[in-house]
C-alpha positions, -999 to +999 in steps of 0.1 A: -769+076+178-742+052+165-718+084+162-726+088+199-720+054+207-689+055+182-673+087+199-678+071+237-661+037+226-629+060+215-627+078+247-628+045+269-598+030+243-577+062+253-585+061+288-576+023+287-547+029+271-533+054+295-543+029+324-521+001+302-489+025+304-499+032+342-497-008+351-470-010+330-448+017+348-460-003+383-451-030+370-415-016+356-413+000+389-413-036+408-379-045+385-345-043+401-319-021+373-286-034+373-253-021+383-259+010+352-292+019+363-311-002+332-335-031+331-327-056+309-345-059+282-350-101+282-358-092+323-387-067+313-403-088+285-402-122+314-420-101+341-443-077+325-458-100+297-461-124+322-482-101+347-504-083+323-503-108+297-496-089+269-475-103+237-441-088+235-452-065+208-477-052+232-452-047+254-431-024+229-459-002+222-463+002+260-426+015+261-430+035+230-461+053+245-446+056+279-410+071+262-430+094+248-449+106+275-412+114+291-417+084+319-389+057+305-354+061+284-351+035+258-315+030+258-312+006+227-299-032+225-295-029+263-328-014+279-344+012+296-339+037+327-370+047+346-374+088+350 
């Protein structure tokens, strides 16, 4: 029973976490890039911790997990380009 219970609580984390990098690409979406095609990133922390409250270091992990699902460029010390 508990493995059950355990097994259904890890699906609804992944599922949830795939939602997460699904706001956060809305929410990326809703930035203007600047003249090179990038978003900031000082503009990107502002907006999206502000609208999904997460920390900045929630934030990274959304961009890591998003990067690697192919959806974002991280182009380092600058920011990243939307795909």
């Amino acid at each position: 029973m508990k493995i059950k219970l355990l097994k259904k609580m890890e699906n609804e984390l992944v599922l949830n976490q795939e939602d997460n990098v699904h706001r956060f690409l809305i929410r990326v979406r809703e930035l203007k890039p600047n003249c090179r095609g990038l978003i900031t990133f000082p503009n990107l922390f502002r907006f999206v911790c502000g609208s999904l409250w997460v920390t900045k270091q929630g934030c990274w992990k959304l961009m890591f997990e998003a990067r690697d699902k192919g959806l974002i460029e991280i182009v380092p010390f600058h920011g990243i380009k939307v795909k």
